[in-house]
N, C-alpha and C positions, 0 to 999 in steps of 0.2 A: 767360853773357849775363845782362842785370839783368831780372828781372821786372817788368814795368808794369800799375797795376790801372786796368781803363777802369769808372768807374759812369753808369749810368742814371742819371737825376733823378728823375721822378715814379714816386711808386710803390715806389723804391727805396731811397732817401735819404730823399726829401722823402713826407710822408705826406700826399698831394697827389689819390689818384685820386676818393675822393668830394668834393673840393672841383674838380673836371672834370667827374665826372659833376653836381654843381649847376649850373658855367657851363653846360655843353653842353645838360642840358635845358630852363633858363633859356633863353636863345637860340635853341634850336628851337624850343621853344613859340613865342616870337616869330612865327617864321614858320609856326606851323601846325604842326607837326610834335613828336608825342608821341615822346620816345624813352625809355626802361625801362631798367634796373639793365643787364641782361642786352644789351638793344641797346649799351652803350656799352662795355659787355666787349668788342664784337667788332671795335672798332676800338682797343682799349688799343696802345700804344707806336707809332702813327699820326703823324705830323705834321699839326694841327691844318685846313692846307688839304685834304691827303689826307680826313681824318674828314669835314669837307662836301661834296668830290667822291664820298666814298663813299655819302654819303645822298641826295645831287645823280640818282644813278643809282636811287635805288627811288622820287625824290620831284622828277621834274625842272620839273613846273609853280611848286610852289611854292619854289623854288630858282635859280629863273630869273632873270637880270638882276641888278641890285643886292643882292635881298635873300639870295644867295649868294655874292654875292666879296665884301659886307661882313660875313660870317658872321661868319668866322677872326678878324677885327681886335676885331669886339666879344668874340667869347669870350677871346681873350688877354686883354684890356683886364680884363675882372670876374676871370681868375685870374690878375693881378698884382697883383689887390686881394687877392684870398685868401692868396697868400702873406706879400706885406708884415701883413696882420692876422690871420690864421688861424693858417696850414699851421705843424707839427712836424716835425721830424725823427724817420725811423723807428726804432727801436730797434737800438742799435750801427753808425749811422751817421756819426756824428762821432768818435765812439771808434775807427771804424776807419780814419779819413781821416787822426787824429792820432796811430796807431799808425804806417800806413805810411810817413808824414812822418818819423817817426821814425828808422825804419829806411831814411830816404831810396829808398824804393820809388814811383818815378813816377807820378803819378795823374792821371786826366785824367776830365771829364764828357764823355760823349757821349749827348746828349740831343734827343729828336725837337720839345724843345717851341722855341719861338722865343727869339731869343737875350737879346730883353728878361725873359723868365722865369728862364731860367737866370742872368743876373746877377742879377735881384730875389733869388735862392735865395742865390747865394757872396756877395752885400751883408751880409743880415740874418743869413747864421750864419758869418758873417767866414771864409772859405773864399776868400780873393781871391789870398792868399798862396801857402796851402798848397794850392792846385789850380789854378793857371796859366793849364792847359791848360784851355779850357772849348772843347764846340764844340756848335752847334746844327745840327741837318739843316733847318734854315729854309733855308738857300743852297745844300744840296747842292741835285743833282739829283735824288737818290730820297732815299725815307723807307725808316725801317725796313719789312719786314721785307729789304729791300734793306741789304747789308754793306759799301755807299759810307762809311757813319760811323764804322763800325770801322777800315775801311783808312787814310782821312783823318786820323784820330787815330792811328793809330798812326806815321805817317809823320810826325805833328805830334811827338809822342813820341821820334821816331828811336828806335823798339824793333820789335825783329821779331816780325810777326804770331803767330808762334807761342809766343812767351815774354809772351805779355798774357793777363791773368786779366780777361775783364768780366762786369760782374754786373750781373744783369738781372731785373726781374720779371715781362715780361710773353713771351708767346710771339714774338709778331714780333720782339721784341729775341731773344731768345735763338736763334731763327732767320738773325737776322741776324748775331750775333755766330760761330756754326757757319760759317756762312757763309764769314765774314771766315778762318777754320781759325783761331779761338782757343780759348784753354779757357773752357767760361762757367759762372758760379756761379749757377745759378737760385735765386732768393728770390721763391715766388710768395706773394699774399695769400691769408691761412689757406682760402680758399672754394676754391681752385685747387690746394692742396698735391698733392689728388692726381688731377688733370687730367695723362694717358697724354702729351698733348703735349708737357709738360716733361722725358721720357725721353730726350732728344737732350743734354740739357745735361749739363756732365761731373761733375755735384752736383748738387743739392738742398739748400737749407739753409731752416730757418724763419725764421730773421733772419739781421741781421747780424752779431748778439753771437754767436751761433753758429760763424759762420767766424773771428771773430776769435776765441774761446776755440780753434778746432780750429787755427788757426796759430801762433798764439803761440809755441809750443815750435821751429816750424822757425826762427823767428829771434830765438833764447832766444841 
């Protein structure tokens, strides 16, 4: 049976998480509310409504009415600007999109962020072709660490869950991906390498140039 690679976006590919944590504490401040390096860790691979209903519940006065259902729309909005003018790609992220393409191995994004981010992503690093399949957990029903996104893609995919390699950087992805029973490639950032919660994943890699040097030879 054909193997299928599903990637995260932020974080993973796209060199995206301190251009989130800027919107996100931009935007909170707005409404009052300080959030820190480490507060914004603890919602990484969230869907962006999720993250204010998460702070909604430590912070519900000032989160109340308007100035929390309009949260989401303004943070999206200032990181569609970051990517079009900022955001990189992470190290062996494109190398490895155009590796598998290569070798005609299925790829697919599955990303918590909204689906106007992830097009701004496959627009600017011409990824429209060569990854099809994009899909956002903006319309599922659950966000990660919920394996609604994995399942959904992989049926998008027509490849069975258990022949999908996803790679993920953040814990609730890779929980979610578990979840889903796939194999997952952890890639976390260097501050997290050795965070015990990453021990469920079926690897560990520092980057991406990593797993693509370690595969190479299987489809030499």
């Amino acid at each position: 049976m054909k193997t299928a690679f599903i990637f995260d976006m932020d974080g993973l590919l796209l060199d995206s998480e301190h251009l989130w944590r800027k919107a996100e504490t931009a935007c909170f401040r707005d409404v009052g509310i300080q959030l820190t390096a480490a507060d914004c860790e603890l919602t990484m691979g969230m869907r962006i409504d999720e993250v204010v209903a998460f702070w909604a519940q430590k912070y519900p006065r000032k989160l109340q009415g308007t100035a929390g259902s309009e949260l989401p729309d303004k943070i999206v909005s200032q990181m569609e600007w970051h990517i079009k003018n900022e955001a990189e790609p992470l190290p062996g992220a494109l190398e490895l999109i155009r590796f598998a393409v290569s070798r005609q191995i299925p790829c697919a994004i599955a990303s918590s962020s909204y689906s106007l981010l992830v097009e701004a992503f496959a627009e600017k690093f011409d990824l429209k072709s060569k990854i099809p399949c994009r899909v956002s957990a903006q319309n599922l029903k659950y966000g990660k660490p919920h394996p609604e996104i994995f399942i959904y893609t992989a049926q998008k995919l027509n490849v069975p869950a258990n022949c999908c390699v996803v790679f993920e950087d953040s814990i609730n992805g890779v929980i979610a991906a578990k979840a889903a029973k796939m194999k997952c490639v952890a890639v976390p950032e260097p501050a997290q390498m050795n965070n015990s919660k990453f021990s469920i994943a079926d690897e560990i890699q520092p980057d991406l140039s990593s797993y693509l040097k370690q595969i190479k030879s299987e489809y030499a």
